[in-house]
N, C-alpha and C positions, 0 to 999 in steps of 0.2 A: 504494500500500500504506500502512494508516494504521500508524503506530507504535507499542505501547503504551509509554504513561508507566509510568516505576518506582512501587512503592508510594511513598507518603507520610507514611501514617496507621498504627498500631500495627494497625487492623484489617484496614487493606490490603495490610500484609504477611501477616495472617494468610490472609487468601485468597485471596493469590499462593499460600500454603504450600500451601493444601487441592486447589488449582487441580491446582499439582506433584506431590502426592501422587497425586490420582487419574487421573492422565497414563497412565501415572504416570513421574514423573520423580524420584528419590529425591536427585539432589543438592540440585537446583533447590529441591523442598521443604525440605531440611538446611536449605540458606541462610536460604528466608523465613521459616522459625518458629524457626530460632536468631536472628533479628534480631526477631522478636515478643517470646522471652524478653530481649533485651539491653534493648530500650524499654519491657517492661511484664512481668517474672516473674509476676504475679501473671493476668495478661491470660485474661479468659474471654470466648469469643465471648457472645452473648445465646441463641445457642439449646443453650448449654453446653457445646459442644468448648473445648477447650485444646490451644495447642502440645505438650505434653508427653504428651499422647496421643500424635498423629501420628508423634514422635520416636520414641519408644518401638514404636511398629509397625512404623516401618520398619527399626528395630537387630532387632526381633524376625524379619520378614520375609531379612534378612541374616545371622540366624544369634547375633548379638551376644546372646546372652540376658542375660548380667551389666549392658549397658548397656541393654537394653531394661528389665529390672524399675526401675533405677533410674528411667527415665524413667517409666513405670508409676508408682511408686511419689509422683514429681514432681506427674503431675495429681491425683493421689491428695488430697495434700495441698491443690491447687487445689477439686478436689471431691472428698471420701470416699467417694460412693457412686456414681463415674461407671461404671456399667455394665460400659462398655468397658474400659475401665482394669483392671477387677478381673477379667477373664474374660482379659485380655491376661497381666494380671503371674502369675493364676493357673495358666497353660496354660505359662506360661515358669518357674516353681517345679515344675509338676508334669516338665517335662521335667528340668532341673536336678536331678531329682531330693531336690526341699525340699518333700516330700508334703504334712508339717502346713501350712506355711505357704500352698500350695495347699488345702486344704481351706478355710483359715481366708478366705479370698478369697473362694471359693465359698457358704461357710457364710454370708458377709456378705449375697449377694446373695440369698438365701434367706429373707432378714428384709424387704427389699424386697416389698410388698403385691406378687401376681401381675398386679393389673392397670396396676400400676407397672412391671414391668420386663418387658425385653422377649425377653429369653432363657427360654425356658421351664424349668418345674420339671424336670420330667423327666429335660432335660438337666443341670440340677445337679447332681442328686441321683444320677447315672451317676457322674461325672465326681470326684465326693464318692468313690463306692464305690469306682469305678478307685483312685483316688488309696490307699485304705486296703489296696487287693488286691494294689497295687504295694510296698508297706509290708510286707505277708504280716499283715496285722494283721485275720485272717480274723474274729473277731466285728462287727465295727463294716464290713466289707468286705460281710458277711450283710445288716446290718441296713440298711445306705446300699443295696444292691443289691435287696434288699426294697421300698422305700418308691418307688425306681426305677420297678421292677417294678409295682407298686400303679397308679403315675402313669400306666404306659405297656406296658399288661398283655402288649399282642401282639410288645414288641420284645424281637427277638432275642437281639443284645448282651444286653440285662438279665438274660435269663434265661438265657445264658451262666457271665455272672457270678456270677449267684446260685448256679448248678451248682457251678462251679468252689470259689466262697470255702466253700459246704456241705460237699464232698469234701474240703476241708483239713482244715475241724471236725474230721471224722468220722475222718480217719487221725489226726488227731494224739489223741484220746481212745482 
C-alpha cells in the first residue's frame, strides 16, 4: 500500500481541501483550507477557487448560516465577482431572512455579461422576485416576477409569483 505524503505547498493543501470537500469529508477539508488560509489568506487557486468559498459551503451545508456569509463574504473580498460566492452568501441572506442584502448579491450577478456567468438569468431574476415577495414589497415583487417570466415564459413558479404579488396589488388598492 503506497502512503500519501502530507501537503507541502500552500497549493497542496488546497487540494487536499477540495479533495475532502468533495468526498466528501467536511472535517478533513476544515483542516486543509484552514491551513491554506494560515500560509496564504490571500491564496487563489489559478482556475479561481478560494479557501473561503469551500468554508463557507460547508458552515452553509451544516446549517451555520452566520459563519457561512462570513466566509462568503471572505472570498468575496479575495474575488468580488466569484459566482459562487454571491449565489452562496445570497441564498444564506435570503434564508436569514436579510432580503435587501440578498437581492443586492443577486443584483450583482446580473451585471455579469450572460455569457460570462454561468447561472442563468432567469434564475436570478426569480430568486430577485422571491426575495421582494418575501418582503411583501408586492411592486418590485410584480416587476422582478415579470422580467422572470419574460426570461422563462412557460415556468410555473414565475407565473405563480406573478399571480400571487398581482392579487396583493389588487387587494391592497
Amino acid at each position: 500500500m503506497v502512503e500519501e505524503r502530507s501537503p507541502r505547498t500552500v497549493a497542496e493543501w488546497f487540494e487536499q481541501g477540495r479533495k475532502c470537500f468533495h468526498k466528501p469529508d467536511g472535517l478533513g477539508a476544515v483542516k486543509a483550507l484552514e491551513q491554506v488560509i494560515e500560509l496564504d489568506p490571500a491564496y487563489r487557486h489559478p482556475d479561481g477557487d478560494n479557501p473561503y468559498f469551500y468554508l463557507g459551503k460547508i458552515h452553509e451545508v451544516e446549517g451555520r448560516l452566520d459563519t457561512a456569509i462570513v466566509y462568503y463574504s471572505r472570498a468575496l473580498s479575495v474575488d468580488r465577482f466569484d459566482e459562487e460566492s454571491l449565489i452562496g452568501r445570497g441564498s444564506c441572506y435570503t434564508v436569514t431572512r436579510q432580503h435587501q442584502m440578498a437581492i443586492d448579491d443577486f443584483a450583482k450577478l446580473l451585471r455579469v455579461p450572460d455569457r460570462q456567468r454561468r447561472v442563468p438569468r432567469k434564475h436570478l431574476l426569480y430568486v430577485i422576485a422571491e426575495n421582494y415577495r418575501q418582503m411583501e414589497d408586492w411592486e418590485n415583487a410584480v416587476y422582478w416576477a415579470q422580467r422572470a417570466l419574460a426570461a422563462d415564459p412557460e415556468n410555473q413558479r414565475h407565473q405563480e409569483l406573478l399571480n400571487e404579488a398581482t392579487a396583493k396589488i389588487k387587494k391592497e388598492t
